[in-house]
ZAMARGU-4260 file (C-alpha; in steps of 0.2 Angstrom, whole numbers, plus 5000, padded with zeros to 4 digits):
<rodrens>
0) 4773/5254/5296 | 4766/5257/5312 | 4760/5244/5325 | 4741/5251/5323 | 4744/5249/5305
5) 4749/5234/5307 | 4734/5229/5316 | 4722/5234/5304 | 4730/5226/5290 | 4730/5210/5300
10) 4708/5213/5299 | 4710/5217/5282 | 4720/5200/5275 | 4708/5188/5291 | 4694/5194/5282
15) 4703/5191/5264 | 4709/5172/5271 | 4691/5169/5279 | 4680/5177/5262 | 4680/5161/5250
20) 4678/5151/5267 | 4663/5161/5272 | 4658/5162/5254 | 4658/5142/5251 | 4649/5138/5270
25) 4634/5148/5264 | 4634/5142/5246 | 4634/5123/5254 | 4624/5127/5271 | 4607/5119/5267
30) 4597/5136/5278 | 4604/5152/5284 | 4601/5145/5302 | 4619/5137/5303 | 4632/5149/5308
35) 4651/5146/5309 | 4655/5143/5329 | 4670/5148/5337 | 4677/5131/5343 | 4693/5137/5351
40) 4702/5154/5354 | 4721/5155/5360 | 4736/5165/5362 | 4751/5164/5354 | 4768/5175/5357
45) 4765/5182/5374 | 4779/5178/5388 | 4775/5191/5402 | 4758/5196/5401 | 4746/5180/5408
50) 4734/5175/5393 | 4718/5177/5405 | 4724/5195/5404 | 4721/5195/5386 | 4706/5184/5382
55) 4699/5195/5398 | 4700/5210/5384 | 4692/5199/5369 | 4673/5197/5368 | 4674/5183/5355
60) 4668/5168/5366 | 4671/5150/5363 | 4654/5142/5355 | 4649/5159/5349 | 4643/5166/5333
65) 4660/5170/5321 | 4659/5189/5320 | 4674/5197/5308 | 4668/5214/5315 | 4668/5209/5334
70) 4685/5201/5330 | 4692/5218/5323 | 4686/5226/5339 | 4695/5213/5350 | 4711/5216/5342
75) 4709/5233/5345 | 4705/5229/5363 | 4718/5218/5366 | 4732/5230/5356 | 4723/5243/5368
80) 4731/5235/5383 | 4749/5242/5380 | 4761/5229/5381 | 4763/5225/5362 | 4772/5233/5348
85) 4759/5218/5335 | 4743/5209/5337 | 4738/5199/5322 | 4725/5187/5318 | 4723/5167/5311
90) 4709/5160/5308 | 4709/5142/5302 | 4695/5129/5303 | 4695/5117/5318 | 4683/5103/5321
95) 4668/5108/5310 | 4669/5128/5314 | 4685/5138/5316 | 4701/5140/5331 | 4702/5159/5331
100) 4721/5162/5338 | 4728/5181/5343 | 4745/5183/5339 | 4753/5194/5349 | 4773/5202/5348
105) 4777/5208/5367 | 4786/5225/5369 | 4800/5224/5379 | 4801/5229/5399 | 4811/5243/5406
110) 4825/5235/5415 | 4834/5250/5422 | 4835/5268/5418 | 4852/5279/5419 | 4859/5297/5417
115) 4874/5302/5407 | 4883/5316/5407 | 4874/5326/5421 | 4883/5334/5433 | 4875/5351/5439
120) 4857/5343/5442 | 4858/5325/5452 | 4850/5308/5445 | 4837/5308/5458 | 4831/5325/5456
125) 4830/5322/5436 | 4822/5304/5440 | 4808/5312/5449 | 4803/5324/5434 | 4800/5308/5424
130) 4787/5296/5422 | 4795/5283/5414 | 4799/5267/5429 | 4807/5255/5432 | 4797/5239/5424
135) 4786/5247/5413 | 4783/5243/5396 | 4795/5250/5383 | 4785/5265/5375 | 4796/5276/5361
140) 4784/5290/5361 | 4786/5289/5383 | 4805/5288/5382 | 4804/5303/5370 | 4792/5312/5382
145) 4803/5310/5395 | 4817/5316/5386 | 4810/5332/5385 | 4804/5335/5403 | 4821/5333/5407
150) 4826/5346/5394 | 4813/5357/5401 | 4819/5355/5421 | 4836/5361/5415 | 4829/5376/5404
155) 4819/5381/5420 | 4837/5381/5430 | 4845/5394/5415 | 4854/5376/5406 | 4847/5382/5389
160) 4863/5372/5379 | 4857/5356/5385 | 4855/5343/5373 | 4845/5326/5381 | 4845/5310/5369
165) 4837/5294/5373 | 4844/5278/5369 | 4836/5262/5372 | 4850/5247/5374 | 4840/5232/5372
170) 4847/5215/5383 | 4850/5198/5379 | 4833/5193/5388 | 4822/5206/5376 | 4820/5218/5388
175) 4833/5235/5386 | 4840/5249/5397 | 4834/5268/5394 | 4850/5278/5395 | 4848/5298/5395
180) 4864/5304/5387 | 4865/5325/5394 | 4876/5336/5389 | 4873/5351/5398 | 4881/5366/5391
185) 4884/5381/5399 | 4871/5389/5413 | 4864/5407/5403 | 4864/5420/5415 | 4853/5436/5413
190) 4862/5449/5407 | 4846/5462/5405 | 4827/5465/5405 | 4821/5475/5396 | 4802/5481/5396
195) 4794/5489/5381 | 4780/5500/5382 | 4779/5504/5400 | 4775/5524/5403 | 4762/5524/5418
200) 4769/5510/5428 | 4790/5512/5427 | 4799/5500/5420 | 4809/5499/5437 | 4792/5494/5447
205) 4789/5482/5436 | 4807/5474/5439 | 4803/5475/5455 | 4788/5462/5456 | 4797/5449/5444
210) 4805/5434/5452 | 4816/5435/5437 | 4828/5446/5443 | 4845/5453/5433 | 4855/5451/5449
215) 4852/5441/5465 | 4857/5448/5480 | 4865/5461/5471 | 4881/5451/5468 | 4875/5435/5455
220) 4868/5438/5439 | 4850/5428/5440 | 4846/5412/5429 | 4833/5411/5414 | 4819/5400/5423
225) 4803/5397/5410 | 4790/5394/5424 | 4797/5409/5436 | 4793/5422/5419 | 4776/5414/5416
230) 4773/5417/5433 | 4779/5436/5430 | 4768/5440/5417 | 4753/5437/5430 | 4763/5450/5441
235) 4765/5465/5428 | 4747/5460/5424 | 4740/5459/5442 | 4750/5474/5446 | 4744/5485/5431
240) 4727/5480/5439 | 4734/5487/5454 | 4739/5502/5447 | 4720/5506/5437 | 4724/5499/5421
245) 4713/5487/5422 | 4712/5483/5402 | 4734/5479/5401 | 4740/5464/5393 | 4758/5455/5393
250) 4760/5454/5372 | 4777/5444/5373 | 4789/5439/5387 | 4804/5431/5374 | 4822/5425/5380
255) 4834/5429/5367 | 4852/5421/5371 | 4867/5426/5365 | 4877/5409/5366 | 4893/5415/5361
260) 4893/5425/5378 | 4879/5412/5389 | 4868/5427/5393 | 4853/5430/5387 | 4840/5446/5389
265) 4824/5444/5395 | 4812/5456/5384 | 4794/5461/5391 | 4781/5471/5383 | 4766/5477/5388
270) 4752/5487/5381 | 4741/5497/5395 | 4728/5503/5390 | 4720/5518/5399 | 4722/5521/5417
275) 4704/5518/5427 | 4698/5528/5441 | 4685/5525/5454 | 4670/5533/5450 | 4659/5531/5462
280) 4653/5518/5478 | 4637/5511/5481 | 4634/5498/5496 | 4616/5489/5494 | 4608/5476/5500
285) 4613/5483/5521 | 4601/5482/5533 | 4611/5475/5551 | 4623/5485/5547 | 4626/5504/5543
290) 4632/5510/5530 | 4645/5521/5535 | 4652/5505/5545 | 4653/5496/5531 | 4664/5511/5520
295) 4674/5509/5534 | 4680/5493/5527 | 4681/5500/5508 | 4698/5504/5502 | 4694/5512/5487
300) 4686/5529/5488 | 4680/5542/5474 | 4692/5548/5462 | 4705/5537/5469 | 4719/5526/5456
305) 4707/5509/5453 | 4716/5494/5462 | 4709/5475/5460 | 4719/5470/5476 | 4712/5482/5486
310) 4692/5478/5478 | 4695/5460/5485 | 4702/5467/5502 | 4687/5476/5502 | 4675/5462/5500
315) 4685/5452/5511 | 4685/5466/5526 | 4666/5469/5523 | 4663/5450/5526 | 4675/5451/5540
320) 4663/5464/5548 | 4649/5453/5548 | 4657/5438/5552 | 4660/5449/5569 | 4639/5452/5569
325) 4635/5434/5567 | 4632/5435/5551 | 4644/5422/5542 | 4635/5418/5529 | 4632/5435/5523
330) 4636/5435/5504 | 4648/5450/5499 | 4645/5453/5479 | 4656/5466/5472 | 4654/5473/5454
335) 4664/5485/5443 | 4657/5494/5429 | 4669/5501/5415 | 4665/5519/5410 | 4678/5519/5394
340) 4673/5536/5389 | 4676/5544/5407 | 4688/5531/5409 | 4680/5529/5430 | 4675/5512/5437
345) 4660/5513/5447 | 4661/5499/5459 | 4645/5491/5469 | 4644/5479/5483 | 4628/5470/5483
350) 4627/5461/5500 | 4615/5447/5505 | 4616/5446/5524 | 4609/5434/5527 | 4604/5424/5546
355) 4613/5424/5560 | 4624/5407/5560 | 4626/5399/5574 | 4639/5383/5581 | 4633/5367/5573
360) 4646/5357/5576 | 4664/5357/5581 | 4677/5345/5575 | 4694/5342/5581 | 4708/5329/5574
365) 4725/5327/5572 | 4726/5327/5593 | 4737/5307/5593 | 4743/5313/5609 | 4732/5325/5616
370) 4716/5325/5626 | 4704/5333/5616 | 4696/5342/5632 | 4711/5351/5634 | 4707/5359/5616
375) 4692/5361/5616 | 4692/5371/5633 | 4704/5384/5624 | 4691/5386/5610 | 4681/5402/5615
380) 4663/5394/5608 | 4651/5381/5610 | 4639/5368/5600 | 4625/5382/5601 | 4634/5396/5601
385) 4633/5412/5591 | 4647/5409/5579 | 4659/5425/5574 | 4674/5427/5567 | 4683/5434/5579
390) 4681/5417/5591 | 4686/5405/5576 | 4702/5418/5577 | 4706/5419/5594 | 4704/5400/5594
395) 4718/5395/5581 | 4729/5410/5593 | 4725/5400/5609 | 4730/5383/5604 | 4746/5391/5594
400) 4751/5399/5609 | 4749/5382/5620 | 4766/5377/5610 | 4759/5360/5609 | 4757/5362/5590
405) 4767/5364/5575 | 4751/5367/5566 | 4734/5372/5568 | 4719/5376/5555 | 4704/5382/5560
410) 4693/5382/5546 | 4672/5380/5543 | 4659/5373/5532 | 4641/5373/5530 | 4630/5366/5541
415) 4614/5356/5539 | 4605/5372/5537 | 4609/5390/5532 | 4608/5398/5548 | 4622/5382/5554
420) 4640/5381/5552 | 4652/5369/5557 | 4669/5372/5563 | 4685/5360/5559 | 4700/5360/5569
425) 4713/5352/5562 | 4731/5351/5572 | 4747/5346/5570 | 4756/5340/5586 | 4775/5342/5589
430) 4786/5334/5602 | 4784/5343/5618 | 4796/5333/5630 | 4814/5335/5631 | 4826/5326/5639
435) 4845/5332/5635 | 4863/5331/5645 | 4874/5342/5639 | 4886/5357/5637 | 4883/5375/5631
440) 4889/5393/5631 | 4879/5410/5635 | 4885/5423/5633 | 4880/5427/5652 | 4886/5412/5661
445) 4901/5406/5648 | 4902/5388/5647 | 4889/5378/5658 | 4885/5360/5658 | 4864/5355/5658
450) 4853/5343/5662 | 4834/5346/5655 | 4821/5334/5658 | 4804/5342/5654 | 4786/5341/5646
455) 4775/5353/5644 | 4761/5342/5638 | 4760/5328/5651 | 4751/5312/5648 | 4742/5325/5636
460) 4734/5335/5649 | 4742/5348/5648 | 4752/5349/5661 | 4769/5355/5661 | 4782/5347/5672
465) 4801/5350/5671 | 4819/5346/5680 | 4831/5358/5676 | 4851/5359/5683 | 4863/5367/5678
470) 4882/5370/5682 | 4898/5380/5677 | 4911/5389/5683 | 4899/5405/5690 | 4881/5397/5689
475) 4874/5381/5697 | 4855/5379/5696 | 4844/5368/5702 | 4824/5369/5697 | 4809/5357/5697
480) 4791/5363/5693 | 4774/5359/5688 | 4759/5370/5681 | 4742/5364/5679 | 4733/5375/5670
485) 4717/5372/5670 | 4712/5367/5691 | 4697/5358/5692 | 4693/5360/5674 | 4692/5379/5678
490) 4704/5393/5668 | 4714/5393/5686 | 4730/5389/5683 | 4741/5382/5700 | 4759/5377/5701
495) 4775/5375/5712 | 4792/5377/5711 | 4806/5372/5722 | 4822/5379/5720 | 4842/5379/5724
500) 4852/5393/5715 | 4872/5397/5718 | 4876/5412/5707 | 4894/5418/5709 | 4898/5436/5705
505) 4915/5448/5704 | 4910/5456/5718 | 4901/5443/5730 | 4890/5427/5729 | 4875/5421/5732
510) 4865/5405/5738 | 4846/5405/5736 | 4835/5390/5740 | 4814/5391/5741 | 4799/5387/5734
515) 4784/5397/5727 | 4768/5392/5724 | 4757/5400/5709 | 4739/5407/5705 | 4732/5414/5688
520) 4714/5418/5681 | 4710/5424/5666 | 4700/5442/5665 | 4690/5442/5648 | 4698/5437/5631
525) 4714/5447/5633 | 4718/5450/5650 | 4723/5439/5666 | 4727/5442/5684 | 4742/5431/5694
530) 4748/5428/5710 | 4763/5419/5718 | 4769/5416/5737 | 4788/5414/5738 | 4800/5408/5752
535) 4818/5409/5750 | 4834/5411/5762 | 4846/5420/5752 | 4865/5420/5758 | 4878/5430/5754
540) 4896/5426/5757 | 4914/5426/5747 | 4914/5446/5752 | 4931/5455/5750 | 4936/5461/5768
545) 4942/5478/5760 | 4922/5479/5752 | 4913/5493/5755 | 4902/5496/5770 | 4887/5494/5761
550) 4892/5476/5754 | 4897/5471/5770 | 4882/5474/5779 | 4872/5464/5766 | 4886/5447/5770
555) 4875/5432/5777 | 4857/5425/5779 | 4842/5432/5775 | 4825/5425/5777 | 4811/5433/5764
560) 4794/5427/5763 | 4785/5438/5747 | 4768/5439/5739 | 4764/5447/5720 | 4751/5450/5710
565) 4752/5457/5692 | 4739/5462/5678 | 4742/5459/5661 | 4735/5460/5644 | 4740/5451/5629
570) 4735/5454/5612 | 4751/5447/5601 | 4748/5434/5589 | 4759/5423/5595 | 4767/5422/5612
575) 4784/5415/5603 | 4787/5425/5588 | 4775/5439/5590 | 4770/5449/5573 | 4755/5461/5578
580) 4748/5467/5594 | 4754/5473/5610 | 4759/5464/5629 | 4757/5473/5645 | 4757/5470/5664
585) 4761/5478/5680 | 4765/5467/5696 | 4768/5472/5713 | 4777/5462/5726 | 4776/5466/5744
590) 4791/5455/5755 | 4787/5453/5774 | 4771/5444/5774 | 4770/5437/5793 | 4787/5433/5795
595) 4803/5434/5787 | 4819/5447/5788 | 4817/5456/5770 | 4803/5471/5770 | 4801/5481/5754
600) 4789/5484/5739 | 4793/5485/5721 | 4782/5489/5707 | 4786/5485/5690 | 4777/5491/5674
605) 4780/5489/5656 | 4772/5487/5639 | 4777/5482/5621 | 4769/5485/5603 | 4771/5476/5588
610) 4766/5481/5572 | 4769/5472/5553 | 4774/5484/5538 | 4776/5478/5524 | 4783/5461/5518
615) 4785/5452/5530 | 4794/5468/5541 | 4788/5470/5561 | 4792/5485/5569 | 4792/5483/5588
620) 4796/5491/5604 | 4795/5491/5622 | 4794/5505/5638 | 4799/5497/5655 | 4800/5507/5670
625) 4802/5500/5689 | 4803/5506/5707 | 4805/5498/5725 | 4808/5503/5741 | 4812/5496/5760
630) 4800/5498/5772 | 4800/5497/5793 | 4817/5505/5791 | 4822/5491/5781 | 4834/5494/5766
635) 4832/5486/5749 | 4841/5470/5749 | 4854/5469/5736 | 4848/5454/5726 | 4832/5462/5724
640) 4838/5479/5718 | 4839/5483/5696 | 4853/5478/5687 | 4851/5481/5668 | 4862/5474/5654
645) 4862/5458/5646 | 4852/5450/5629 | 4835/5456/5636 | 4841/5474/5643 | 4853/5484/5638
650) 4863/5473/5623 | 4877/5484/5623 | 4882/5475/5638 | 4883/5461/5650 | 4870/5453/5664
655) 4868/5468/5678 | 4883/5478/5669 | 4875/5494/5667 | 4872/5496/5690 | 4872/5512/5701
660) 4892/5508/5712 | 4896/5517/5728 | 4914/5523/5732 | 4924/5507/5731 | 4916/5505/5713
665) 4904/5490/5719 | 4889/5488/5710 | 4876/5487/5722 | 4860/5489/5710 | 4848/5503/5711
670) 4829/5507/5717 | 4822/5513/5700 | 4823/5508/5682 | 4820/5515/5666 | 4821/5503/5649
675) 4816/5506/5632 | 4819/5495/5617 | 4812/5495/5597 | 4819/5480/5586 | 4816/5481/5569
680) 4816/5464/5563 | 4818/5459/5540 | 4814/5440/5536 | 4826/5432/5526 | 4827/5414/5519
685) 4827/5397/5529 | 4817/5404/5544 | 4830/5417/5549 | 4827/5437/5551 | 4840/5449/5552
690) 4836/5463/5568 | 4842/5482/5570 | 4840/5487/5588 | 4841/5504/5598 | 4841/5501/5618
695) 4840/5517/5631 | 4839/5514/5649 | 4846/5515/5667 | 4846/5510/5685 | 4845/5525/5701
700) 4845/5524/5716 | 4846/5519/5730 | 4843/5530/5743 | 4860/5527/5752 | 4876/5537/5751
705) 4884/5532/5732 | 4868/5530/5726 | 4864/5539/5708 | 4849/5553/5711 | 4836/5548/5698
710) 4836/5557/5683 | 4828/5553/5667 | 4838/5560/5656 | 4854/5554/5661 | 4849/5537/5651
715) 4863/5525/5646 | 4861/5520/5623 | 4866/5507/5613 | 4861/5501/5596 | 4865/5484/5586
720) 4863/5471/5573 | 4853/5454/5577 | 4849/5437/5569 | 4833/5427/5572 | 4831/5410/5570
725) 4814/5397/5572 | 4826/5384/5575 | 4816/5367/5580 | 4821/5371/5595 | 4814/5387/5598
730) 4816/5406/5593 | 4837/5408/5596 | 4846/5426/5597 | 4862/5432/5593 | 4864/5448/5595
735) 4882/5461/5593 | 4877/5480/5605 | 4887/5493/5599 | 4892/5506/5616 | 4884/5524/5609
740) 4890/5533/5624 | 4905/5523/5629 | 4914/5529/5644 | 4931/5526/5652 | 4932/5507/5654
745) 4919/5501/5645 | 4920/5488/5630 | 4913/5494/5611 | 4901/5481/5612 | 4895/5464/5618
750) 4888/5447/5610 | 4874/5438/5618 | 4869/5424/5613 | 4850/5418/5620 | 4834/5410/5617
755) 4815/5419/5614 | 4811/5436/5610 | 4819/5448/5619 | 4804/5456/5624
</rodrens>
């Protein structure tokens, strides 16, 4: 018998025990007016549970009317709670009325809980996909529940043979031990899929789109995961949408496993239906705007294959559109009308513009560390404003690219009144000091040893203070900074640095200590101008006696004293890792401001693009091209000539490799420089992309005897293979450049090993 039947029968033999009792008190009761009290209530069998916790369920009450109905209710009640397998009832006469006592059988406790037999899937992982705890009261039909979630976690991992029994050992002290026993069986790999009743949409598309796959990474065979094929069947469905079958339907998606081999083959079939075209386009409702702008915005044109995705890409770019206006809360309704007998959908957008919406409110958190100020200053609108959504994007771009942020969601909801919006900001911070001693190896200077103190958001002001050293067998560095970026609350940025550099190469080396002091101002949305005034003393000593004349005459102290100004515009969505937009600048430096021994001018211009294709693909490329020149019959000093070569150059070779060399085969760097790059980059798992690259370039010049005429077409090629990886650190590169045009000499190719984008 059950333990609900059990209750029931305890109601049914009280109210037999009570009847004569009941009967005989009203046969001898003088009036009707003398009910039988309740003169006491108790609890009998409980150990655990407290019996305030049970009377707290009983509505019976000590001086109160005896009720055989209430009472069957309070058994209920108190059998309700959870923590007994029996609740019974006595009833017996006490002190001129009756004791009414609850007799209660306690289930046991769950002391601890173990796995047996489970080797491909940890105890942990299988503890989390039950709900069953530790010290919670035994419950069979739990247990068995539990049983099965476990059976259903392997079955999604392609464990189709596993068996799970529960077994409850119970303990001396009453309480018992769950013990899972697993036998896990064999994992079933997919030896096939097979879709039935695909003809407009091939079988091999539909393959495509599955997470089920036949084979991963064209080697494994893929596991049998339930959730991942009732996740497919959305996909076919979603995909035949996509396609203008808009009335397909997934009948079956069975598994049917041969266990003698442990592979199983996943069948699919679909009915389509007919294929839908788009019959015709209306826009109503458009007063703002034109409708011709608004088409604009429409994927799906007139006779064109019907497509869901692309009806919902079209609502969202109409609203897009008059978000741009002002008009965020314009209402963007599309409707699709079947036509079965033409078999054409005629698709509507009904649009509500609505007022023009305006800042409300603008709400920042998750900033622990940082001042809000420094924020909301970055945030191109006000309490007030016209709101668009072309500000609320550029916003989240600004405060990604501070690098202060690990995350940042810029999101809005409605304001107090329909023409009012309010704006959330909600950001995640990340550390942005760093404080390292250490070792390393680039690819550029070998092995080094660093020291790196830094913080890029100081105090939480923004501003960005470092110490860097550095120190091997061909490098020594010596740098400390600071930026404020925002002087005297104004988008000025200012900073210094002071500097102490020993670079030591084959051919000569070179000392440089200075200072430079820096200027920038923003130029609309996009666009910024810089400046900078650098000192430096540059000397160059260790020069071979048997070096060549025009090496020679560069040995010893030189005394510059330069000034530059650059124009830039920068449209990527992220300074770091760059997905979609384009970068360019062109700076000028002129050396021999007032005093100084170094007189020249160089120019340098370039541009990149980068544009997203298709999953997750970016496509990218750069065109660089640079000139200079000594003035007051002053020559181009060597250290300020064009080197190429290196992990942001030419990859096919090392730092200031590829280098125009006069007769003693000295490279002494040329006046003019042309560099192109495109990078194709593939995401692959764990935050890491694969890159296929294809550098051209080379350096001319200079004007001196030795020195390479320039000539376009004599360009210098590599191409390689790449990996990318959003380390924690930041974006690190390795790169292999393979020599196209290898000459006499040269190495087939050259590693680098760097950090950033290389362009």
């Amino acid at each position: 018998m059950t333990a609900l039947g059990r209750v029931f029968l305890s109601i049914f033999f009280a109210c037999v025990v009570l009847g004569p009792s009941l009967a005989s008190a009203q046969q001898a009761a003088p009036s009707p007016e003398r009910p039988i009290v309740v003169k006491e209530i108790a609890v009998q069998g409980s150990r655990r549970v407290q019996e305030a916790v049970i009377l707290g369920r009983v509505t019976t009450k000590v001086g109160g009317q005896f009720a055989p109905a209430r009472l069957a209710d309070d058994i209920r009640a108190v059998f309700a709670l959870g923590f007994f397998d029996d609740v019974q009832l006595k009833v017996e006469d006490f002190e001129g009325g009756v004791k009414v006592t609850f007799l209660v059988v306690e289930r046991p406790f769950v002391r601890d809980i173990q796995f047996v037999g489970n080797k491909k899937v940890d105890t942990a992982t299988l503890q989390e996909k039950i709900d069953l705890k530790l010290g919670s009261v035994y419950n069979p039909v739990e247990v068995n529940r539990s049983a099965e979630r476990v059976k259903d976690h392997y079955e999604e991992e392609g464990y189709f043979e596993v068996a799970v029994t529960p077994d409850a050992q119970q303990l001396p002290d009453g309480d018992v031990t769950v013990v899972f026993q697993v036998a896990e069986g064999r994992k079933i790999t997919i030896e096939e899929i097979v879709i039935e009743g695909a003809q407009g949409v091939k079988p091999k598309q539909i393959k495509a789109i599955m997470a089920t796959q036949e084979r991963q990474f064209y080697v494994l065979r893929g596991t049998v995961q339930r959730q991942k094929l009732d996740d497919d069947v959305e996909r076919i469905v979603a995909l035949y949408n996509d396609h203008g079958y808009t009335q397909a339907r997934v009948e079956s998606a069975d598994i049917q496993v041969d266990r003698t081999k442990a592979r199983a083959t996943v069948r699919v079939v679909v009915v389509e239906g007919p294929q839908f075209k788009v019959g015709g386009v209306d826009v109503t409702g458009n007063n703002i705007l034109p409708a011709e702008e608004i088409r604009r915005r429409i994927k799906l044109k007139t006779d064109d294959v019907f497509s869901r995705s692309k009806l919902r890409e079209s609502m969202r770019g109409i609203q897009d559109l008059y978000g741009v206006v002002g008009r965020a809360s314009a209402d963007v309704n599309p409707t699709a009308t079947q036509d079965a007998a033409t078999r054409r959908v005629h698709i509507a957008f009904e649009i509500a513009e609505g007022p023009e919406v305006f800042v409300e409110r603008i709400n920042i958190s998750g900033n622990a560390r940082s001042q809000e100020k420094i924020l909301r200053r970055e945030i191109p609108m006000h309490e007030g404003d016209l709101f668009t959504t072309k500000d609320l994007e550029r916003a989240r771009q600004k405060l990604n690219n501070l690098g202060y942020f690990e995350q940042v969601r810029a999101t809005t909801a409605p304001g107090s009144a329909k023409d009012k919006i309010v704006v959330n900001i909600e950001v995640t911070e990340k550390p942005t000091g760093l404080f390292s001693i250490g070792g390393g190896y680039s690819s550029q200077d070998s092995f080094i040893g660093t020291v790196d103190l830094s913080q890029r958001n100081f105090l939480g002001r923004g501003w960005e203070v470092f110490l860097r050293l550095r120190a091997g067998g061909s490098t020594q560095q010596g740098t400390i900074g600071f930026t404020e970026p925002w002087l005297f609350d104004r988008p000025l940025s200012a900073g210094f640095d002071l500097f102490n550099n020993r670079r030591v190469f084959t051919e000569y080396t070179i000392n440089s200590l200075g200072g430079d002091i820096r200027f920038g101002h923003p130029l609309g949305d996009y666009s910024r101008w810089n400046l900078i005034y650098r000192v430096t003393e540059d000397e160059i000593s260790d020069v071979p006696s048997n070096a060549s004349s025009n090496l020679l005459s560069e040995e010893g102290k030189r005394l510059t004293s330069l000034i530059g100004g650059s124009l830039s515009r920068d449209t990527r969505d992220s300074v770091f890792e760059p997905t979609r937009g384009s970068a360019s600048s062109i700076g000028v430096d002129f050396a021999g401001v007032g005093f100084g021994d170094s007189k020249f001018v160089r120019a340098v211009a370039s541009t990149a693009y980068f544009q997203p294709l298709w999953l997750d693909h970016i496509l990218s490329g750069r065109v660089q091209g640079g000139y200079a020149f000594g003035w007051a019959e002053e020559p181009l000093p060597l250290f300020e000539r064009f080197y190429l070569g290196g992990p942001n150059s030419i990859r096919s070779r090392k730092s200031r490799a590829i280098s125009p060399t006069d007769q003693s085969g000295t490279r002494i760097g040329g006046n003019s420089q042309l560099l192109g790059n495109v990078e194709y980059l593939i995401p692959l798992p764990f935050g890491i992309r694969a890159a296929l690259f294809y550098d051209v370039g080379n350096v001319y010049g200079p004007d001196i005897e030795g020195g390479d005429t320039y000539d376009p077409l004599n360009l210098r090629h590599a191409a390689g293979v790449g990996v990318r990886w959003a380390s924690p650190f930041g974006p690190l590169r390795v790169d292999y450049g393979v020599n196209l045009d290898r000459r006499t000499g040269e190495k087939f190719g050259q590693f680098h090993f760097s950090v950033g984008s290389p362009f």
